[in-house]
C-alpha positions in Angstrom: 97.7 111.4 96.4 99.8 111.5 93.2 99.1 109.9 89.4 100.7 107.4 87.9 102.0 107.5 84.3 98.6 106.2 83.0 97.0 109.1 84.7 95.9 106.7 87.8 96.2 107.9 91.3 99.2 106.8 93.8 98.7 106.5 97.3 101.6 106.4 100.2 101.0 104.9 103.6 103.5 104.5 106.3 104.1 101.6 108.7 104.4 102.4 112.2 104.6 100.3 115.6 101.5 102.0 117.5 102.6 100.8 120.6 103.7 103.0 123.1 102.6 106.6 121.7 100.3 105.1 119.4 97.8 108.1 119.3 101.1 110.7 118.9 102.3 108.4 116.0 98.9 108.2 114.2 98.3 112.1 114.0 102.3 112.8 112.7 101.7 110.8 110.0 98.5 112.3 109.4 99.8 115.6 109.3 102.6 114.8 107.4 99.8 113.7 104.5 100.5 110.3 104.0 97.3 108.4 103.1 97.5 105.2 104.9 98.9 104.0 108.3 99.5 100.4 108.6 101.2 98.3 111.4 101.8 94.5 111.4 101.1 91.8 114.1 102.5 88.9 115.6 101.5 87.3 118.6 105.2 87.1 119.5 108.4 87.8 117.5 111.6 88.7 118.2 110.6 92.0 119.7 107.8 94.1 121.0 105.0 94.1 118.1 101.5 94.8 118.0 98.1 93.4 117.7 97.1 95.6 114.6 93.6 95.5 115.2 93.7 97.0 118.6 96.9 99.1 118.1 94.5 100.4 114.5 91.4 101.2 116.7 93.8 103.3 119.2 94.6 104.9 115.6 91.3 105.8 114.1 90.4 107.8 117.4 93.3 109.9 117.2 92.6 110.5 113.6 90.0 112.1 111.2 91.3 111.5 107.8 94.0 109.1 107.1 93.1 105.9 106.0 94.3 102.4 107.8 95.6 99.4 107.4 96.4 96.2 108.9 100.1 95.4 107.3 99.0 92.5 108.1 96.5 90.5 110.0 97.7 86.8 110.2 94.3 85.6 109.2 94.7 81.7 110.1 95.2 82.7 113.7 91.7 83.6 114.1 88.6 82.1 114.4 86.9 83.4 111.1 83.7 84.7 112.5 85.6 86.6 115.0 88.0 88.3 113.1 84.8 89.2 110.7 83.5 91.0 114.0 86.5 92.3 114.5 87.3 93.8 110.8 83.4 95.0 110.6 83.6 97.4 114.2 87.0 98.6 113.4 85.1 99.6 109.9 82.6 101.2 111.7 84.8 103.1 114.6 87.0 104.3 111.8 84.0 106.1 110.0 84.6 103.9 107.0 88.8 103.7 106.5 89.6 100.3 107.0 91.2 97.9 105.0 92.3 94.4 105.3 95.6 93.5 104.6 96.3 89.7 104.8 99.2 87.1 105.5 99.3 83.7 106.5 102.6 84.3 108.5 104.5 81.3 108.9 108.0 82.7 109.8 107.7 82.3 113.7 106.0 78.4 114.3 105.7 78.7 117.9 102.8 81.4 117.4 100.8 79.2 115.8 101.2 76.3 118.4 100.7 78.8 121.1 97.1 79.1 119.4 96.3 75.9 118.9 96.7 75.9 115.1 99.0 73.8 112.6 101.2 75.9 111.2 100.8 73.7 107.5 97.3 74.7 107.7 98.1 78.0 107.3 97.1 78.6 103.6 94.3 76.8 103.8 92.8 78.1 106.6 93.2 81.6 105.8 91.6 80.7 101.8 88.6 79.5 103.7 88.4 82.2 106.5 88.5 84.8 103.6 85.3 82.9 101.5 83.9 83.3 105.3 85.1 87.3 105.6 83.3 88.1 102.6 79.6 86.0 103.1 79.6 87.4 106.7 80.5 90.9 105.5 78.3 91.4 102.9 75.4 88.7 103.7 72.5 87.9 106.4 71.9 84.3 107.8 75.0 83.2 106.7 75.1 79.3 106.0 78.5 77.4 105.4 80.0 74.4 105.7 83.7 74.2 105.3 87.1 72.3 106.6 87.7 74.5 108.9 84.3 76.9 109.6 80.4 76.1 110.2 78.0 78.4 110.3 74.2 77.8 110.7 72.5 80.9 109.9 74.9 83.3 110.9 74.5 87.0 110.8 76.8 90.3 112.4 75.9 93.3 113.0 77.0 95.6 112.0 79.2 94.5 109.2 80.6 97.4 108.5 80.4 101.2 106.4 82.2 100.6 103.2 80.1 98.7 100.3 80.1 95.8 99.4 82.8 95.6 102.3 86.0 96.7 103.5 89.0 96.2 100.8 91.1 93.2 100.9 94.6 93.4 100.3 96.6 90.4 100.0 100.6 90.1 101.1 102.7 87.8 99.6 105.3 86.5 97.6 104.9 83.1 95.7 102.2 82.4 93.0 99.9 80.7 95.9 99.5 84.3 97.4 99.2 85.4 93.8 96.2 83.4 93.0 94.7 84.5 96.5 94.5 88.2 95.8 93.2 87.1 92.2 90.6 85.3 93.7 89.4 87.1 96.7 90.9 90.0 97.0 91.3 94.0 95.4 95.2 94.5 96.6 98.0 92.7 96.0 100.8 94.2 99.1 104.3 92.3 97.9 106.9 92.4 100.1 110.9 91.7 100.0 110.3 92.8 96.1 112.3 94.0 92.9 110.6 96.0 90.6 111.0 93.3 88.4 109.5 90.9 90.3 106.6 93.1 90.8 106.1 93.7 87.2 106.6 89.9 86.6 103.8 89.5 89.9 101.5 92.2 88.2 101.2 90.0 84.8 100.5 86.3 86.4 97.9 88.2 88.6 96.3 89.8 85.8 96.1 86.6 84.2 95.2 84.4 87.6 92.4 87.0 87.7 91.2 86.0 84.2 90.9 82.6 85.5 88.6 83.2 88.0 86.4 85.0 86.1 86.6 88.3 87.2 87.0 92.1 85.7 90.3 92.9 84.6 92.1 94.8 86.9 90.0 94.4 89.7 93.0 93.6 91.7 95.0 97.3 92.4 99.1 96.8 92.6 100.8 97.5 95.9 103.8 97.3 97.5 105.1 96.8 100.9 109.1 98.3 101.0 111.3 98.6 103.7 112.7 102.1 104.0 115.5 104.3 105.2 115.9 107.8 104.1 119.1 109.9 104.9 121.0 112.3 103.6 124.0 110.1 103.0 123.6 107.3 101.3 126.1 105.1 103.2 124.3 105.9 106.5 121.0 105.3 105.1 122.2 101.6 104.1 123.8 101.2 107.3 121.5 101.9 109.5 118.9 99.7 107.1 121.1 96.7 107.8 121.2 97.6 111.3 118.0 97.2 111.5 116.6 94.8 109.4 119.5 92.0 110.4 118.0 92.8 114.2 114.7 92.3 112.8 114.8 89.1 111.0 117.7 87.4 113.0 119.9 87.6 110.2 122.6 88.9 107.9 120.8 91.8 105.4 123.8 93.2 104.3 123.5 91.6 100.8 119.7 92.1 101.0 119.1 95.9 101.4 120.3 96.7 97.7 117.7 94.5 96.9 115.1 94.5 98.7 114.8 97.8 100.2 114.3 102.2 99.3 117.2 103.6 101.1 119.8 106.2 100.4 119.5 109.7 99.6 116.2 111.4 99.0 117.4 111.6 95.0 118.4 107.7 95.2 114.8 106.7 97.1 112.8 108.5 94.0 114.8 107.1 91.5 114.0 103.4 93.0 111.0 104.5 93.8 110.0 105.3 90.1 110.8 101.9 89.2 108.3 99.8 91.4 105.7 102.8 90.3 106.6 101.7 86.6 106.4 97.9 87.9 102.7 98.6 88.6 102.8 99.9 92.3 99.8 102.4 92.9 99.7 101.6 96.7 102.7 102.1 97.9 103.4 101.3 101.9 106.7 102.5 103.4 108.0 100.3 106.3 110.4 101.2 108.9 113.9 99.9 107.8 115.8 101.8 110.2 116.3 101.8 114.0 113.6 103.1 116.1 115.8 106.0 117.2 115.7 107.1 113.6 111.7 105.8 113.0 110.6 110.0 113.9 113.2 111.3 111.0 112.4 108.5 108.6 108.6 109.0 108.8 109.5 113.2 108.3 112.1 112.8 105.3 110.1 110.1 103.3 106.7 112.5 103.5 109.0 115.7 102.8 111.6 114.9 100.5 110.4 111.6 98.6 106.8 111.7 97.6 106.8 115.4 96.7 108.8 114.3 94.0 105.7 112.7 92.6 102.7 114.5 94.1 
Protein backbone atom coordinates (compact mmCIF):
# COMPACT_ATOMS: atom_id res chain seq x y z
CA UNK A 1 0.00 0.00 0.00
CA UNK A 2 1.25 3.36 -1.17
CA UNK A 3 -0.09 7.27 -0.40
CA UNK A 4 -1.55 9.38 -2.56
CA UNK A 5 -0.53 13.06 -2.89
CA UNK A 6 -3.05 14.02 -0.12
CA UNK A 7 -1.31 11.65 2.07
CA UNK A 8 -4.17 8.93 1.44
CA UNK A 9 -3.32 5.30 0.96
CA UNK A 10 -3.31 3.52 -2.65
CA UNK A 11 -4.08 0.13 -3.10
CA UNK A 12 -3.23 -2.26 -6.29
CA UNK A 13 -5.10 -5.39 -7.09
CA UNK A 14 -4.73 -7.64 -10.02
CA UNK A 15 -7.30 -9.31 -12.19
CA UNK A 16 -6.80 -12.86 -12.87
CA UNK A 17 -8.92 -15.74 -14.55
CA UNK A 18 -8.91 -18.40 -11.54
CA UNK A 19 -9.78 -21.00 -13.59
CA UNK A 20 -7.60 -23.71 -14.27
CA UNK A 21 -4.70 -23.14 -11.51
CA UNK A 22 -6.82 -20.95 -9.66
CA UNK A 23 -5.14 -21.68 -6.15
CA UNK A 24 -1.37 -21.26 -7.96
CA UNK A 25 -2.65 -17.90 -9.43
CA UNK A 26 -4.08 -16.64 -6.07
CA UNK A 27 -0.83 -17.16 -3.90
CA UNK A 28 1.61 -15.41 -6.94
CA UNK A 29 -0.16 -12.52 -6.66
CA UNK A 30 -0.13 -12.67 -3.01
CA UNK A 31 3.37 -13.04 -2.86
CA UNK A 32 4.02 -10.56 -5.31
CA UNK A 33 2.16 -8.01 -2.70
CA UNK A 34 -0.50 -6.78 -4.54
CA UNK A 35 -3.55 -6.06 -2.21
CA UNK A 36 -6.48 -7.26 -4.04
CA UNK A 37 -7.27 -10.16 -6.54
CA UNK A 38 -10.31 -9.75 -8.53
CA UNK A 39 -11.73 -11.84 -11.44
CA UNK A 40 -14.91 -11.07 -13.50
CA UNK A 41 -17.93 -13.38 -14.56
CA UNK A 42 -20.05 -14.08 -17.25
CA UNK A 43 -22.24 -16.92 -17.63
CA UNK A 44 -20.88 -17.18 -21.19
CA UNK A 45 -18.65 -14.92 -23.42
CA UNK A 46 -16.60 -15.22 -26.01
CA UNK A 47 -14.18 -17.48 -24.11
CA UNK A 48 -13.59 -19.46 -21.03
CA UNK A 49 -14.57 -17.02 -18.00
CA UNK A 50 -15.44 -17.60 -14.52
CA UNK A 51 -18.12 -17.57 -12.00
CA UNK A 52 -16.20 -15.09 -9.58
CA UNK A 53 -17.86 -16.15 -6.60
CA UNK A 54 -16.77 -19.72 -6.78
CA UNK A 55 -13.47 -19.12 -8.72
CA UNK A 56 -12.97 -16.19 -5.34
CA UNK A 57 -13.82 -18.90 -2.67
CA UNK A 58 -11.15 -21.36 -4.49
CA UNK A 59 -9.07 -17.99 -3.85
CA UNK A 60 -9.51 -17.21 -0.22
CA UNK A 61 -8.41 -20.91 0.74
CA UNK A 62 -5.29 -20.65 -0.99
CA UNK A 63 -4.64 -17.31 0.59
CA UNK A 64 -4.12 -15.64 4.03
CA UNK A 65 -3.79 -12.10 3.31
CA UNK A 66 -4.66 -10.55 0.16
CA UNK A 67 -7.90 -9.03 -0.12
CA UNK A 68 -10.65 -10.06 -2.95
CA UNK A 69 -12.79 -8.93 -5.29
CA UNK A 70 -15.44 -9.72 -7.56
CA UNK A 71 -14.46 -7.48 -10.85
CA UNK A 72 -17.54 -7.89 -11.18
CA UNK A 73 -20.68 -9.80 -10.15
CA UNK A 74 -23.45 -9.23 -12.74
CA UNK A 75 -25.93 -8.46 -9.99
CA UNK A 76 -29.30 -8.70 -12.07
CA UNK A 77 -28.55 -12.22 -12.88
CA UNK A 78 -29.28 -13.27 -9.44
CA UNK A 79 -32.02 -13.81 -7.39
CA UNK A 80 -31.25 -11.08 -4.67
CA UNK A 81 -31.54 -13.07 -1.58
CA UNK A 82 -29.33 -15.64 -3.02
CA UNK A 83 -26.56 -13.66 -4.11
CA UNK A 84 -26.82 -11.96 -0.39
CA UNK A 85 -26.13 -15.71 0.81
CA UNK A 86 -23.70 -15.96 -1.44
CA UNK A 87 -21.68 -12.56 -0.75
CA UNK A 88 -22.21 -13.10 3.22
CA UNK A 89 -20.35 -16.96 3.30
CA UNK A 90 -17.76 -15.95 0.87
CA UNK A 91 -17.28 -12.93 3.71
CA UNK A 92 -17.12 -15.38 6.23
CA UNK A 93 -14.78 -18.17 4.40
CA UNK A 94 -12.46 -15.32 3.54
CA UNK A 95 -11.97 -14.38 7.23
CA UNK A 96 -13.40 -10.96 6.41
CA UNK A 97 -11.67 -9.82 2.72
CA UNK A 98 -14.45 -9.63 0.54
CA UNK A 99 -15.76 -6.98 -1.40
CA UNK A 100 -18.45 -6.55 -3.86
CA UNK A 101 -17.84 -5.20 -7.05
CA UNK A 102 -20.92 -4.67 -9.21
CA UNK A 103 -22.10 -4.45 -12.97
CA UNK A 104 -25.23 -4.81 -14.71
CA UNK A 105 -23.49 -6.36 -17.80
CA UNK A 106 -25.44 -6.01 -20.75
CA UNK A 107 -22.76 -6.61 -23.51
CA UNK A 108 -23.62 -10.35 -24.19
CA UNK A 109 -27.91 -10.54 -24.37
CA UNK A 110 -28.10 -14.08 -24.77
CA UNK A 111 -26.82 -14.51 -20.98
CA UNK A 112 -29.54 -12.90 -19.69
CA UNK A 113 -32.22 -14.85 -21.74
CA UNK A 114 -30.42 -18.01 -20.86
CA UNK A 115 -31.49 -16.94 -17.21
CA UNK A 116 -34.74 -15.99 -17.69
CA UNK A 117 -34.22 -12.21 -17.22
CA UNK A 118 -34.84 -9.08 -19.65
CA UNK A 119 -31.87 -7.78 -20.45
CA UNK A 120 -33.65 -3.88 -20.19
CA UNK A 121 -34.32 -4.68 -16.77
CA UNK A 122 -30.97 -4.79 -16.01
CA UNK A 123 -30.44 -1.42 -14.15
CA UNK A 124 -33.34 -1.72 -12.41
CA UNK A 125 -33.04 -4.88 -11.08
CA UNK A 126 -29.64 -4.64 -9.95
CA UNK A 127 -30.79 -0.82 -8.05
CA UNK A 128 -33.32 -2.88 -6.21
CA UNK A 129 -31.24 -6.15 -5.54
CA UNK A 130 -28.59 -3.74 -4.02
CA UNK A 131 -31.47 -1.85 -1.47
CA UNK A 132 -32.05 -5.87 -0.87
CA UNK A 133 -27.96 -6.65 -0.33
CA UNK A 134 -27.69 -4.13 2.19
CA UNK A 135 -31.24 -4.81 4.57
CA UNK A 136 -30.36 -8.57 4.40
CA UNK A 137 -26.62 -7.87 5.21
CA UNK A 138 -26.93 -5.74 7.88
CA UNK A 139 -30.64 -6.42 9.25
CA UNK A 140 -32.85 -9.34 10.96
CA UNK A 141 -36.44 -10.18 9.76
CA UNK A 142 -36.07 -8.49 6.75
CA UNK A 143 -39.43 -7.08 5.25
CA UNK A 144 -39.69 -5.75 1.60
CA UNK A 145 -41.75 -5.31 -0.97
CA UNK A 146 -40.29 -4.34 -4.29
CA UNK A 147 -40.68 -4.74 -8.33
CA UNK A 148 -38.68 -7.27 -8.47
CA UNK A 149 -38.01 -8.91 -4.63
CA UNK A 150 -40.47 -9.84 -1.60
CA UNK A 151 -39.44 -10.71 1.40
CA UNK A 152 -41.65 -11.61 4.47
CA UNK A 153 -39.51 -11.59 7.42
CA UNK A 154 -36.44 -12.61 6.09
CA UNK A 155 -33.19 -13.25 7.89
CA UNK A 156 -29.43 -15.04 6.91
CA UNK A 157 -27.19 -16.25 8.71
CA UNK A 158 -24.55 -15.52 8.94
CA UNK A 159 -24.34 -12.30 7.05
CA UNK A 160 -21.06 -11.87 7.19
CA UNK A 161 -17.56 -10.53 9.28
CA UNK A 162 -17.03 -7.00 8.09
CA UNK A 163 -19.34 -4.18 9.79
CA UNK A 164 -21.84 -2.84 8.80
CA UNK A 165 -21.19 -5.20 5.67
CA UNK A 166 -18.94 -6.12 3.01
CA UNK A 167 -17.83 -2.89 0.72
CA UNK A 168 -19.67 -2.16 -2.33
CA UNK A 169 -17.89 -1.11 -5.22
CA UNK A 170 -19.72 -0.02 -8.22
CA UNK A 171 -18.43 -0.43 -12.11
CA UNK A 172 -19.45 1.74 -14.60
CA UNK A 173 -19.28 4.22 -17.07
CA UNK A 174 -22.37 6.63 -17.73
CA UNK A 175 -23.92 8.98 -15.00
CA UNK A 176 -26.65 6.16 -14.23
CA UNK A 177 -23.79 3.96 -12.69
CA UNK A 178 -22.54 7.22 -11.27
CA UNK A 179 -25.55 7.90 -9.20
CA UNK A 180 -25.52 4.16 -8.20
CA UNK A 181 -22.22 4.19 -6.40
CA UNK A 182 -23.37 7.65 -4.85
CA UNK A 183 -26.31 6.11 -3.64
CA UNK A 184 -25.50 2.68 -2.41
CA UNK A 185 -22.22 2.08 -2.65
CA UNK A 186 -18.34 3.01 -1.15
CA UNK A 187 -16.34 2.35 -4.60
CA UNK A 188 -16.71 3.67 -7.74
CA UNK A 189 -14.46 0.79 -10.22
CA UNK A 190 -14.57 2.77 -13.86
CA UNK A 191 -13.58 1.01 -16.62
CA UNK A 192 -12.44 1.83 -20.44
CA UNK A 193 -11.40 5.34 -18.66
CA UNK A 194 -9.11 8.55 -19.33
CA UNK A 195 -7.84 10.21 -16.53
CA UNK A 196 -9.90 12.90 -17.48
CA UNK A 197 -12.86 11.24 -17.54
CA UNK A 198 -12.12 9.92 -14.15
CA UNK A 199 -11.48 13.28 -12.72
CA UNK A 200 -14.69 14.58 -14.58
CA UNK A 201 -16.55 10.97 -12.90
CA UNK A 202 -14.89 11.82 -9.40
CA UNK A 203 -16.66 15.49 -9.36
CA UNK A 204 -20.43 14.52 -10.57
CA UNK A 205 -20.03 11.60 -7.89
CA UNK A 206 -19.08 13.89 -5.26
CA UNK A 207 -21.86 15.96 -6.02
CA UNK A 208 -24.53 12.87 -6.78
CA UNK A 209 -23.39 11.90 -3.26
CA UNK A 210 -24.51 15.34 -1.96
CA UNK A 211 -27.78 14.65 -3.28
CA UNK A 212 -28.54 11.70 -1.48
CA UNK A 213 -27.59 12.89 1.58
CA UNK A 214 -24.61 11.36 2.48
CA UNK A 215 -20.97 12.22 3.98
CA UNK A 216 -18.70 13.63 1.64
CA UNK A 217 -16.42 11.28 0.28
CA UNK A 218 -18.00 8.32 1.43
CA UNK A 219 -17.62 6.94 -2.03
CA UNK A 220 -13.46 5.96 -2.47
CA UNK A 221 -12.21 6.38 -6.33
CA UNK A 222 -11.15 3.33 -8.29
CA UNK A 223 -10.19 2.27 -11.35
CA UNK A 224 -10.44 -0.82 -13.38
CA UNK A 225 -7.44 -0.52 -16.40
CA UNK A 226 -6.44 -2.95 -18.77
CA UNK A 227 -2.67 -3.58 -18.74
CA UNK A 228 0.33 -4.73 -20.53
CA UNK A 229 3.72 -4.23 -19.31
CA UNK A 230 6.95 -4.86 -21.49
CA UNK A 231 10.03 -3.73 -21.89
CA UNK A 232 9.41 -2.39 -25.37
CA UNK A 233 6.84 -0.26 -25.84
CA UNK A 234 5.77 -1.40 -29.28
CA UNK A 235 5.38 -5.01 -28.06
CA UNK A 236 3.61 -4.05 -25.03
CA UNK A 237 0.89 -2.26 -27.38
CA UNK A 238 0.89 -4.99 -29.64
CA UNK A 239 0.31 -7.56 -27.79
CA UNK A 240 -2.57 -5.26 -25.87
CA UNK A 241 -4.33 -5.09 -29.11
CA UNK A 242 -3.79 -8.65 -29.61
CA UNK A 243 -5.57 -9.26 -26.93
CA UNK A 244 -8.10 -6.98 -26.22
CA UNK A 245 -9.56 -7.08 -30.13
CA UNK A 246 -9.78 -11.14 -29.26
CA UNK A 247 -11.52 -10.18 -26.21
CA UNK A 248 -14.17 -7.84 -27.22
CA UNK A 249 -14.69 -9.09 -30.96
CA UNK A 250 -13.28 -6.02 -32.27
CA UNK A 251 -10.72 -3.67 -33.68
CA UNK A 252 -8.66 -1.95 -30.33
CA UNK A 253 -6.01 -0.74 -32.25
CA UNK A 254 -7.32 2.95 -31.89
CA UNK A 255 -8.48 2.08 -28.38
CA UNK A 256 -5.35 0.92 -26.35
CA UNK A 257 -3.74 4.54 -26.36
CA UNK A 258 -6.73 5.39 -24.79
CA UNK A 259 -8.08 3.22 -22.80
CA UNK A 260 -5.30 1.12 -21.51
CA UNK A 261 -1.49 1.24 -19.13
CA UNK A 262 0.76 -0.40 -21.53
CA UNK A 263 4.37 0.29 -22.63
CA UNK A 264 7.47 0.38 -20.81
CA UNK A 265 7.59 0.18 -17.13
CA UNK A 266 8.70 4.18 -17.23
CA UNK A 267 5.55 4.89 -19.73
CA UNK A 268 2.93 2.68 -17.28
CA UNK A 269 4.07 5.04 -14.17
CA UNK A 270 3.90 7.99 -16.03
CA UNK A 271 0.10 7.10 -17.10
CA UNK A 272 -0.36 5.64 -14.11
CA UNK A 273 0.35 9.02 -12.13
CA UNK A 274 -2.34 10.62 -14.01
CA UNK A 275 -5.43 8.47 -13.08
CA UNK A 276 -3.74 8.58 -9.33
CA UNK A 277 -4.08 12.55 -9.83
CA UNK A 278 -7.60 11.90 -11.48
CA UNK A 279 -8.69 10.58 -7.98
CA UNK A 280 -7.84 6.70 -8.31
CA UNK A 281 -6.84 5.30 -4.80
CA UNK A 282 -7.98 1.68 -5.80
CA UNK A 283 -6.36 0.90 -8.52
CA UNK A 284 -7.24 -2.77 -10.27
CA UNK A 285 -4.83 -3.95 -13.02
CA UNK A 286 -6.55 -6.23 -15.72
CA UNK A 287 -5.03 -8.50 -18.00
CA UNK A 288 -4.56 -6.74 -21.49
CA UNK A 289 -2.27 -9.15 -22.88
CA UNK A 290 -2.36 -12.70 -24.11
CA UNK A 291 -2.62 -15.44 -21.64
CA UNK A 292 0.84 -16.65 -22.58
CA UNK A 293 2.11 -13.37 -21.34
CA UNK A 294 -0.66 -13.14 -18.18
CA UNK A 295 2.52 -14.95 -15.68
CA UNK A 296 5.10 -11.91 -16.92
CA UNK A 297 2.47 -9.18 -16.80
CA UNK A 298 1.25 -10.11 -13.28
CA UNK A 299 5.48 -10.18 -12.33
CA UNK A 300 6.48 -6.80 -14.19
CA UNK A 301 3.43 -4.70 -13.01
CA UNK A 302 4.13 -5.77 -9.06
CA UNK A 303 8.02 -5.36 -9.67
CA UNK A 304 8.65 -2.50 -11.89
CA UNK A 305 5.32 -0.29 -11.76
CA UNK A 306 4.04 0.13 -8.25
CA UNK A 307 7.42 0.39 -6.63
CA UNK A 308 7.55 3.47 -8.23
CA UNK A 309 4.93 4.59 -5.83
CA UNK A 310 5.12 2.45 -2.75
Amino acid sequence: MSTGTNGDAIEFGVSLRLLNGAKAEARQAEDLGYDYLLTGEHVMFHGPVANNLVSLAAAAGATERIKLMSGIVLVPLYPAALLAKQVAVLDVVSDGRFSLGIGVGGEFPKEFEAVGVPVNQRGARTDEALKVLDLLLTQKDVHFDGRFTKLDGVSISPRGVQKPRVPFWVAGRKDVAMRRAARLAEGWLPYMYTPEMLDESMLKIARFTEEAERPAGTVKGGLFIFTCVHEDRTRALELANQQLSKQYNQDFSKLVDKYTIAGSPDDCIARLREYIDAGARTIMFSQGCPPDYVEENTRLIAETVIPAFR
